[in-house]
C-alpha positions in Angstrom: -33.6 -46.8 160.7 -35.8 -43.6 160.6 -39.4 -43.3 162.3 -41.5 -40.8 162.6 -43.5 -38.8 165.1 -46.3 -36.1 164.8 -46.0 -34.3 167.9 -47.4 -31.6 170.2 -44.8 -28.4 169.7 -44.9 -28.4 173.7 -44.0 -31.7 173.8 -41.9 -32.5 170.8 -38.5 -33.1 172.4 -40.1 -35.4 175.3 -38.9 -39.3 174.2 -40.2 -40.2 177.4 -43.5 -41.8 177.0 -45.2 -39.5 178.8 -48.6 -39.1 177.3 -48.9 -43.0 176.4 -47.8 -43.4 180.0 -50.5 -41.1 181.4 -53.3 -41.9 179.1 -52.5 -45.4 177.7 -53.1 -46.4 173.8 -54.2 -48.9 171.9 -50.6 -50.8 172.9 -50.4 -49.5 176.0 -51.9 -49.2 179.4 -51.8 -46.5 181.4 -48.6 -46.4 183.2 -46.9 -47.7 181.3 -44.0 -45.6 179.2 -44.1 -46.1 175.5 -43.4 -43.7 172.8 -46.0 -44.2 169.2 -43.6 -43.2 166.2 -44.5 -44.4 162.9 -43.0 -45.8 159.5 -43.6 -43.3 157.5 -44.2 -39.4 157.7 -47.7 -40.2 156.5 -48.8 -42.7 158.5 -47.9 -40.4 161.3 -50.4 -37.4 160.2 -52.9 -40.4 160.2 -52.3 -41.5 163.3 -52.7 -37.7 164.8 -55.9 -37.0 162.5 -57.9 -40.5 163.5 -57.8 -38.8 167.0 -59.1 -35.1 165.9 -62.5 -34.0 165.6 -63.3 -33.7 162.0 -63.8 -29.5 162.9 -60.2 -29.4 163.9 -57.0 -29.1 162.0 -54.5 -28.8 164.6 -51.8 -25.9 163.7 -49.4 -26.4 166.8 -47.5 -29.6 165.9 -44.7 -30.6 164.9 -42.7 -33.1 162.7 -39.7 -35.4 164.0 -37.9 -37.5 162.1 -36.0 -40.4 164.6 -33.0 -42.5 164.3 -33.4 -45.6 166.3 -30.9 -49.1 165.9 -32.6 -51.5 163.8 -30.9 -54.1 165.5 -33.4 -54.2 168.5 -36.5 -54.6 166.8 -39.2 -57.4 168.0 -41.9 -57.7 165.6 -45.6 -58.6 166.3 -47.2 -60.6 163.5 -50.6 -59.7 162.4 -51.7 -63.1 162.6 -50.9 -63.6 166.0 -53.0 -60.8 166.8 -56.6 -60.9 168.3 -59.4 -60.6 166.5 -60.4 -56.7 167.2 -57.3 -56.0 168.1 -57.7 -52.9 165.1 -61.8 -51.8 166.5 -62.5 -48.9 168.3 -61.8 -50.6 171.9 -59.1 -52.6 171.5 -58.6 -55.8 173.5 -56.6 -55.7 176.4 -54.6 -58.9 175.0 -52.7 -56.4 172.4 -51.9 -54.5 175.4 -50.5 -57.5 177.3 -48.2 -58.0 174.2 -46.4 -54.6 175.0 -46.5 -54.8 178.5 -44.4 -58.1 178.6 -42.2 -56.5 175.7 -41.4 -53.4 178.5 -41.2 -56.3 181.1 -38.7 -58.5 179.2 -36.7 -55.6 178.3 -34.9 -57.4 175.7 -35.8 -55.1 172.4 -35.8 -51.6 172.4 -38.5 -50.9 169.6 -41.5 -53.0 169.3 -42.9 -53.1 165.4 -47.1 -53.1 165.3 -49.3 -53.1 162.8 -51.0 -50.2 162.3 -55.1 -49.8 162.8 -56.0 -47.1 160.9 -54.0 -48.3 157.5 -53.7 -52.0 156.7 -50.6 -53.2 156.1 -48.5 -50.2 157.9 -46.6 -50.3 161.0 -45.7 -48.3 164.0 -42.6 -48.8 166.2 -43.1 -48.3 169.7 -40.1 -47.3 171.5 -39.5 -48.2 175.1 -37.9 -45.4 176.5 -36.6 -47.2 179.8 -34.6 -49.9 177.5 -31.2 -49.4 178.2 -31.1 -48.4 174.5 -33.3 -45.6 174.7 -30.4 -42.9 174.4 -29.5 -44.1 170.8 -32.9 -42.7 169.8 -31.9 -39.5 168.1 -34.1 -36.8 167.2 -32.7 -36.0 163.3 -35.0 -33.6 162.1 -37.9 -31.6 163.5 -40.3 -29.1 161.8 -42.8 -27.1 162.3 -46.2 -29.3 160.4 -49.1 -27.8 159.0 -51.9 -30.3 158.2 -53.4 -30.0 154.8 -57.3 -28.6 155.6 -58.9 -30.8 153.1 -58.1 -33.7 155.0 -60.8 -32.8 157.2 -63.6 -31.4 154.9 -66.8 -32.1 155.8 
């Protein structure tokens, strides 16, 4: 299966969870090592953008494309979710969810639903799974973002 990560050029070979680990995420908390890809190439330049100022069109990113095995994928279900879990401060319950996925250490990619476009999914890949060396960086390009998605 392919996912897909819009990435910091600096950064863009680090699989490590790094940055959730440091600054925590809507799934995450801080401390915890979890890398955000997404299902499609789009949903990843959403994912970047929600967190830019409108001002800003970022020029020094980059585009991976992932290969990850399918075959250890635990899926959160939207209605098992909390309600909130998508608003600006998510509850810490959504968080819990992916801290007891790292903890169990039985999957390693976690499929979410996506806050900023209903009915898409991220895949959150655990980077200390035993697993975590099948993820394969395919493809990775230099990404310009398209102005007009932040005119004012």
């Amino acid at each position: 299966m392919d996912v897909y990560r819009l990435a910091n050029a600096r950064r863009a070979d680090d699989l490590t969870g790094t940055g959730a680990r440091l600054t925590g995420g809507r799934w995450n908390f801080i401390g915890a090592p979890v890398l955000y890809t997404a299902s499609s190439r789009a949903l990843a330049t959403l994912e970047v953008l929600v967190h830019s100022p409108v001002s800003y069109v970022p020029d020094f990113y980059q585009m991976l494309t992932l290969r990850v095995p399918e075959d250890s994928l635990q899926s959160v279900p939207l209605d098992s979710l909390p309600d909130g879990w998508n608003g600006l401060t998510p509850p810490d319950a959504i968080k819990s969810i992916t801290q007891t996925w790292i903890s169990d250490n039985h999957f390693l990619l976690l499929k979410v639903p996506s806050a900023v476009v209903a009915g898409e999914y991220n895949i959150l890949i655990n980077p200390i799974h035993p697993r975590a060396s099948e993820v394969v960086i395919l493809d990775k390009r230099p990404y310009q973002f398209d102005p007009r998605l932040l005119r004012q």
